[in-house]
C-alpha positions in Angstrom: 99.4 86.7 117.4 96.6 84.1 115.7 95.2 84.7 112.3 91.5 84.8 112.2 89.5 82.9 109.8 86.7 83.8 107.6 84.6 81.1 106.0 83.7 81.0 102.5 80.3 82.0 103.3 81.4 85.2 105.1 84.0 86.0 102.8 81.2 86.2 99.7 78.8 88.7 102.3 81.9 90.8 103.0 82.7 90.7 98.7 79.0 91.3 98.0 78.6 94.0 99.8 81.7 95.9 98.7 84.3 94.9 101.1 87.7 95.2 98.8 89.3 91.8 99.4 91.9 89.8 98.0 91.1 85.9 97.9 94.9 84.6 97.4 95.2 80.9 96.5 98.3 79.1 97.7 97.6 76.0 96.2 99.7 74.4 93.2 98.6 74.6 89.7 98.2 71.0 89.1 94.8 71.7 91.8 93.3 74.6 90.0 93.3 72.5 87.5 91.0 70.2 89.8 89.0 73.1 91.5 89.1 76.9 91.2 86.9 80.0 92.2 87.1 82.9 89.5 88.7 85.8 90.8 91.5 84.8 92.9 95.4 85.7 93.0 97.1 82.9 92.5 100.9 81.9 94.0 102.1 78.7 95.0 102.6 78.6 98.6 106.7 78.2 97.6 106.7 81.4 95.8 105.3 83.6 98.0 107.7 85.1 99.9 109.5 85.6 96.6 106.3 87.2 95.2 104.8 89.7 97.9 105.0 92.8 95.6 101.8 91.4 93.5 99.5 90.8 96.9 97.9 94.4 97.0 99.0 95.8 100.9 96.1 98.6 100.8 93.7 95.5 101.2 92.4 92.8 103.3 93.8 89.0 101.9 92.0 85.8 102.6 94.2 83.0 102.1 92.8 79.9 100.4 94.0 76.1 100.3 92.8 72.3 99.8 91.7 72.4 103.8 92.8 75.5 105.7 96.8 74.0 106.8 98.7 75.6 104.3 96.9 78.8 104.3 97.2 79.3 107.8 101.2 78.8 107.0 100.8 81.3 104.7 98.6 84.1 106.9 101.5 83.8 109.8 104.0 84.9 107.1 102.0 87.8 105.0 100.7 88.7 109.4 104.4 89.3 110.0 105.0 91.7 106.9 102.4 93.7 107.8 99.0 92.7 105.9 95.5 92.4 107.0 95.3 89.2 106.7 92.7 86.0 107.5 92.4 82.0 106.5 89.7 80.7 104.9 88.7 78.1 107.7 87.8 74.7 105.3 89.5 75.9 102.4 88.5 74.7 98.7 86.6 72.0 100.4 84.5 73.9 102.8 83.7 76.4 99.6 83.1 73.6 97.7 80.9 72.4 100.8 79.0 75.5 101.8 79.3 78.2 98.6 79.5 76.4 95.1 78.7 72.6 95.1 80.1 72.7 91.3 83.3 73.3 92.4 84.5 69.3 92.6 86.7 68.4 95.7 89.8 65.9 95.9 
């Protein structure tokens, strides 16, 4: 089965208009610290399988990385335990690109 992706710009529509979604952020501390968008779940790619009970099941999850590989590593695993699940095709650069210019890329 593939994983569909969303891009940052259709993700904010869907949130703006009152689509319950989860934006979960696989990346590593260290690049929050770089470049973040408010309002995301964070866990390390590594710690998610160890940390599914705090992804909320009853709701969509976007999945959101540097470019859009890791994420899409991530998707195929919460796909197969049963979420609702897309990638955010770009990642933080293509949000940085195409949403929030003030959010630096690396």
């Amino acid at each position: 089965m593939s994983i569909p992706e969303i891009t940052p710009a259709e993700f904010m529509s869907q949130r703006d208009q009152g689509t319950p979604l989860t934006l979960l952020d696989v990346r590593e501390a260290w690049e929050l610290g770089v470049a973040n968008v408010p309002g995301t779940l964070h866990i390390p790619m590594g710690e998610v399988a160890q940390r599914l009970s705090e992804i909320d099941a009853a709701q969509p999850v976007v999945v959101l990385c540097r470019s859009g590989r890791r994420s899409l590593e991530v998707a195929k695993l919460l796909q197969q335990k049963g979420y609702e699940v897309s990638n955010l095709a770009g990642g933080i650069l293509a949000w940085s690109r195409d949403v929030d210019a003030t959010i630096p890329t690396y």
